[in-house]
N, C-alpha and C positions, 0 to 999 in steps of 0.2 A: 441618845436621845438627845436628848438636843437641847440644856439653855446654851453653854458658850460652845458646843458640837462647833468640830471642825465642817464646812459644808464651805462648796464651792457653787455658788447659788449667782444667778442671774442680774439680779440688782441689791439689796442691803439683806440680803438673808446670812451673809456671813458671820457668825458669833467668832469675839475672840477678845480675852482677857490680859490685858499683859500693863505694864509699869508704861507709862508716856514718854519717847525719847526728848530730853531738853534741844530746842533749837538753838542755832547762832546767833548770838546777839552780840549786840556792838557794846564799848565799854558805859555808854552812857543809855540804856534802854529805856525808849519812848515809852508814854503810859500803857497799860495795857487792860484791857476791857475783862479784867479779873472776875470771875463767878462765873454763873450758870447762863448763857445765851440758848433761846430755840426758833425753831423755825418750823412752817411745813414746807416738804418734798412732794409733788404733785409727780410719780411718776408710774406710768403700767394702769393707768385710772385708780389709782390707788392715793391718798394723803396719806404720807409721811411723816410724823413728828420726827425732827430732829433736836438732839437735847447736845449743846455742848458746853463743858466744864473745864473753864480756865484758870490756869495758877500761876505767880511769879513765882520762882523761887529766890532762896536766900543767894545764889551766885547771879538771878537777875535772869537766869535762865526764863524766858513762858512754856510751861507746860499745858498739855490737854488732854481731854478723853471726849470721846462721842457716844452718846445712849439713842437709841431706835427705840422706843417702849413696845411699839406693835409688832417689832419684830425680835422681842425679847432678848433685846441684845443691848449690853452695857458695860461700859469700859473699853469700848474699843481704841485701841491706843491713836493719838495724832502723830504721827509720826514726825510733823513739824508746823510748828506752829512761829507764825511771825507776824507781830504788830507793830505799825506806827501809829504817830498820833491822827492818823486819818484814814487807817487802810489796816484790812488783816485779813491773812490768809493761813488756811487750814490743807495739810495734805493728809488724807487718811489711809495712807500705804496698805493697809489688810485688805481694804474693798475699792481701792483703786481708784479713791475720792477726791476730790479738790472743792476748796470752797473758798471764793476771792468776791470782799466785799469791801464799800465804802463805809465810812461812818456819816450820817445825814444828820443834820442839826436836829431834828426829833429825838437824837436818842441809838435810833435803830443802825443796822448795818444792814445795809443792800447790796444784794451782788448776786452770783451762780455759785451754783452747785454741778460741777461734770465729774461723770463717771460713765463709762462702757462708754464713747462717743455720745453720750448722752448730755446738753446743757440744758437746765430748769432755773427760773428764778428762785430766789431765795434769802427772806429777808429773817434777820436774827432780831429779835428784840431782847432786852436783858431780864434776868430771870429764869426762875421754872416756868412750865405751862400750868394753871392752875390745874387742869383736866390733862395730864399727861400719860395716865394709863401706868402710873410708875407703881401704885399701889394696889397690890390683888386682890380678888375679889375672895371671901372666905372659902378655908377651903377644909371641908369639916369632916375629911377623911385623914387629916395629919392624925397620926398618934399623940395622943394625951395621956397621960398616967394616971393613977395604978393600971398597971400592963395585969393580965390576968397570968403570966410566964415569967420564966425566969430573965434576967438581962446580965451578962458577963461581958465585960469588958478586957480583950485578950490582945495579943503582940507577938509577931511571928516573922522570919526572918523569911528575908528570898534570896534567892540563890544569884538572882540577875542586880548585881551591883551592890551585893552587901546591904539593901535594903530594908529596916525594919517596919511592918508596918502594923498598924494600929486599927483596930474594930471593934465591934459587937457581934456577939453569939446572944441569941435568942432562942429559947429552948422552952418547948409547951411542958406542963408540969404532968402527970399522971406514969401511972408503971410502963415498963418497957421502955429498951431505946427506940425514939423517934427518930423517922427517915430526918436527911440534913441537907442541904443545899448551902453552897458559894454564890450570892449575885455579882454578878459580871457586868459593870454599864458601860454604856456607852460612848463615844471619842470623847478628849476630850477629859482634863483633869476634873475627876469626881471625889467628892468627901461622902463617907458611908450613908448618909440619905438622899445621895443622888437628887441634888436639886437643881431642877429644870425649871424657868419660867415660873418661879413661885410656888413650884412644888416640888414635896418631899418622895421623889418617887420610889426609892427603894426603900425608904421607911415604911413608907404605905403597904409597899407589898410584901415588905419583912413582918411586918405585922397582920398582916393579912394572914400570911401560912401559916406564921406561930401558933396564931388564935386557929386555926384550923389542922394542930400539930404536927408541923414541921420545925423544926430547929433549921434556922438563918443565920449564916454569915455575912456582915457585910462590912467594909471594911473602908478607909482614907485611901484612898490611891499614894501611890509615891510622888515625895513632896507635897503632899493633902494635908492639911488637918493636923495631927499628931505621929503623921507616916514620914520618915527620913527619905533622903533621898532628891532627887528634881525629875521632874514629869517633864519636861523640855530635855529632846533628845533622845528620849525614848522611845522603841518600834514596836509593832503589835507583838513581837517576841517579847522584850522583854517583859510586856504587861500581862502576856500568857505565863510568864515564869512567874510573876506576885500570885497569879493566881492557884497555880500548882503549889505554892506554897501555903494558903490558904485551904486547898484541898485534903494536903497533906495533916495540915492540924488537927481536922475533923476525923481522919481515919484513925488516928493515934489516939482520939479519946473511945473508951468504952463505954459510955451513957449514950449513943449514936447510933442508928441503923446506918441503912441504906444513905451513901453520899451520893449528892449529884449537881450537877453544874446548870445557873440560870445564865443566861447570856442575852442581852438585851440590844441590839442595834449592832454596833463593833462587836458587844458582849459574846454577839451568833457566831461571831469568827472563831476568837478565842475558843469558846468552849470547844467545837468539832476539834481545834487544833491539838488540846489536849487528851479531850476521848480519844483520839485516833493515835495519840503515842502511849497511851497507857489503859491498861484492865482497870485499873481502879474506880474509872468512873460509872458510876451503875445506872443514870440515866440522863438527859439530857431535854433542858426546856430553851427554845429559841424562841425572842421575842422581836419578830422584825430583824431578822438575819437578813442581812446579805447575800444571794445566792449565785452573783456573778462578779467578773474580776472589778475593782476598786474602780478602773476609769471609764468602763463601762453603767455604773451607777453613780457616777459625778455626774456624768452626762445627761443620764433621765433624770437626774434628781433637780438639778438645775434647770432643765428645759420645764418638768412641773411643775417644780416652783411660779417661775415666772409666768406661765399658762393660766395658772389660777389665778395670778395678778392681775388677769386681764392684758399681755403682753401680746401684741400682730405675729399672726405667722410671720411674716420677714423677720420681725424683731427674734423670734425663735430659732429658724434659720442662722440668722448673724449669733446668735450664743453658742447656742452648738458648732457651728464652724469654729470660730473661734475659743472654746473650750478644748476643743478637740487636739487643734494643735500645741497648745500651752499641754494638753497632758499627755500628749504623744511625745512632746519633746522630754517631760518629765520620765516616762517609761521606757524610754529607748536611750535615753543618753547613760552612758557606761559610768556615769559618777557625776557626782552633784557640780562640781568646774563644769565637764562639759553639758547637763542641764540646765545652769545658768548660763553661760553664753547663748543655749537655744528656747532661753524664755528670752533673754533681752533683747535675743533679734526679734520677736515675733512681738513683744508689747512695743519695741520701738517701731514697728511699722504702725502699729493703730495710734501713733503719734501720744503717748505716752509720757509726762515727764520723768524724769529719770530718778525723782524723789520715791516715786510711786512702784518704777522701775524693780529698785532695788529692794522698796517694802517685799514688792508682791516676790522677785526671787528668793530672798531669806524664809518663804511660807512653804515655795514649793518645791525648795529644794532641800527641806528639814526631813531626817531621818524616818517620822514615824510619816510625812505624807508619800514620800518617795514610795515608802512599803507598803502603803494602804492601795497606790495605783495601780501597783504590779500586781498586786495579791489576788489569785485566782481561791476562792474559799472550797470549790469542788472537790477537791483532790483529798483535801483532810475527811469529808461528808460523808465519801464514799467508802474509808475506813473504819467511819464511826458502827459499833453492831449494839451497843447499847442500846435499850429503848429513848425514843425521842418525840418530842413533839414542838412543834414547830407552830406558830402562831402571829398572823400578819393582821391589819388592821384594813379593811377596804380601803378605805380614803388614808392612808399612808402615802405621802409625795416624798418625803426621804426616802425611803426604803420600797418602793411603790410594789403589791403585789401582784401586779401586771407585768413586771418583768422579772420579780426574783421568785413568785411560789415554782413556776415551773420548773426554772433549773435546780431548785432545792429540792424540789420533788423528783426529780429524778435523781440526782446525785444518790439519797436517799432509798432507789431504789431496791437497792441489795438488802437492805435492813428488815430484817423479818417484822420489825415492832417499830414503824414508821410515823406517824398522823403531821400531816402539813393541812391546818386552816387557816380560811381567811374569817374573820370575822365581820360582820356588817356593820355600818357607820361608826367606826371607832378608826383613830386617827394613828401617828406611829408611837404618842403616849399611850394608847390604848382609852382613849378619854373620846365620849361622843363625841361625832363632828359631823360639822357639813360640807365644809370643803377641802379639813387636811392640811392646812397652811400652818406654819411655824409660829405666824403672826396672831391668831388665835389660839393658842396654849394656854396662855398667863391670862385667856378671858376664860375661860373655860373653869366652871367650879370642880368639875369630879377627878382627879387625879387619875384614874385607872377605874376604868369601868367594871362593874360587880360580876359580869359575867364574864370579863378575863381573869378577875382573878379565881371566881371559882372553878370557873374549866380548869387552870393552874393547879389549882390544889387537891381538886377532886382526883385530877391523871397522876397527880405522884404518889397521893395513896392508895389509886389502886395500882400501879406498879411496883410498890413497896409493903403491901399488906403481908404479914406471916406467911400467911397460903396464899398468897398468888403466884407463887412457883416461879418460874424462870421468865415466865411470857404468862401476859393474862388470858 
């Protein structure tokens, strides 16, 4: 799901959180226009706020970062930032940005913003926006305390890099053990309340089932939170093994019914992967799974993105072709040397600079995207015999269910105890929408919509009740 979700999107949909690399600078550095500068991006008919935040450091180094508010993206690293006393320029490596402007005796900086063959003006003035969108609107489905359940704070090892990682168990209070679930989120380094765009998403729905008795795990990702480890460098394997470790916790306690796996966006992959190597898992909830290979839904996902932006067939056309080969080159080259060579040829044809270059190869040629492109999710699906239920959002443009309920529905085929639905105007947070865009998340008040999560909770008790036998 998506606040820093890895997503290979069209124009500035890309999320991605990382430390600012320091540029080169001379031993005497020019002043440099310190603090918060913004601007708008007029691009797809769409305004842009752009927010960028500048620092010298103590070596003299300028550092920076760039925030999108509408497109709930923040921190995204500059990859180089350079000022004189009359000129600065920004290259933003993740999304393939440049920004070169003057300084005008007003005050402001004037100049362009290019990205994808794209150049728009773009004037910085200093400061925040006062109306930037940075602050969310209430959102009055977070959990607040006294919790009506119990809350345990637990720590559990994994098997994939000696990992220890840190969570919550939530557990409804009355006789009997209550059925249990693992949530599983989405790309994409998460801390146990999966916070997307202002909201607490896995909190919300951890509390949601508890109050409706289920006991939840949910947990820091590796390198998250209070979890050891580093989340960079990491493949969908090893994040399926924190999870099996997680799993594992739940069966070993005896206050526990029925365990079973939530999988939320990536979460869809994971879970089939491990119901299909092991009996242990007794059911299975996909939320916005995947149901075809990784670069076949970069593909759609980027082209609807931008669609909804308002973006010309040509303009579509020219993304897809040119997506197409950046991940064909990423899925066919025999190892990350030779997928860099065959991304650098292909962004130095669309005239590239080589700052941006090399951003964009260090993104696509990192362990977990390499595996997300190749990864066909079928093959695990059709293993799975556990009961499952599968749930997609209409206006979902990440995960769109136009192209992935089918092939999940049949993958699923074989499965005597199957259900794949879409649900109507709810987005890939499962939150009303009207169009589905990323950019609308963090306006949006309701974190997950009442009637996903009750469909949720209602199918795992009754798959889980005493007497509901094997199959309901």
């Amino acid at each position: 799901m998506t606040s820093t979700a890895f997503r290979v999107a069209a124009l500035l949909a890309a999320l991605f959180s990382s430390v600012a690399l320091p540029a080169a600078h001379a031993q005497e550095p020019p002043p440099a226009p310190e603090g918060p500068w913004h601007g708008t991006i007029e691009v797809g008919g769409q305004q842009l706020t752009a927010i960028f935040r500048l620092k010298r450091g103590k070596d003299g180094a300028l550092t920076a970062t760039m925030d999108v508010p509408q497109q709930n993206a923040s921190g995204i690293p500059v990859s180089n930032a350079r000022a004189t006393a009359d000129s600065l320029r920004l290259v933003v490596g993740a999304i393939g940005g440049v920004f070169e402007g003057a300084r005008t005796r007003s005050g402001s900086i004037d100049g362009t913003w290019k990205q994808n063959g794209v150049t728009v003006p773009l004037v910085l003035e200093r400061g925040a926006p006062e109306s930037s969108d940075t602050t969310a609107p209430a959102r009055p489905q977070t959990p607040e305390p006294p919790f009506p359940y119990e809350t345990e704070d637990v720590r559990f090892e994994s098997n994939a890099g000696s990992v220890e990682l840190a969570g919550t168990l939530t557990r409804p209070e009355g006789e009997g053990p209550p059925p249990a679930v693992v949530l599983i989120s989405g790309s994409g380094p998460q801390n146990r309340n999966g916070r997307v765009a202002g909201h607490e998403t896995l909190h919300v729905l951890a509390d949601a089932l508890t109050r409706r008795g289920v006991a939840v795990l949910r947990y820091d990702e590796r390198g998250v939170g209070e979890s050891s480890g580093t989340f960079a460098g990491a493949t969908t394997e090893d994040l399926a093994a924190d999870v099996r470790a997680g799993l594992d916790l739940l069966r070993q306690r005896n206050d526990l019914g029925k365990v079973g796996l939530i999988g939320w966006s990536e979460g869809g992959i994971v879970a089939p992967m491990i119901a299909a190597r092991s009996s242990t898992v007794d059911f299975l909830v996909l939320m916005g799974a995947p149901g075809v290979p990784g670069k076949a839904l970069l593909l759609e996902q980027s082209a609807r993105i931008a669609e909804a932006q308002g973006a010309a067939p040509a303009t579509l056309d020219s993304i897809r072709t040119a997506q197409d080969r950046l991940l064909s080159a990423v899925a066919q080259a025999p190892d990350s040397a030779e997928a860099a060579t065959q991304i650098r040829r292909v962004l130095g044809e669309r005239q590239k600079s080589q700052e941006t270059i090399e951003a964009q190869i260090q993104q696509y040629t990192a362990p977990w995207f390499r595996y997300f492109v190749d990864h066909d999710p079928r093959p695990a699906l059709r293993k799975v015999d556990a009961p499952v239920l599968a749930l997609y959002g209409a206006n979902d443009l990440q995960v769109p269910p136009r192209q992935n309920a089918a092939p999940l529905r049949e993958a699923l085929s074989g499965n005597a105890d199957a259900t794949v639905e879409v649900l109507p105007g709810l987005n890939h947070l499962f939150q009303p929408a009207e169009t589905g865009l990323p950019s609308a998340y963090r306006r949006i008040e309701t974190t997950i919509a009442p009637k996903a999560l009750q469909r949720i909770a209602g199918w795992i008790t009754e798959r889980t009740r005493k007497d509901s036998g094997d199959a309901p």
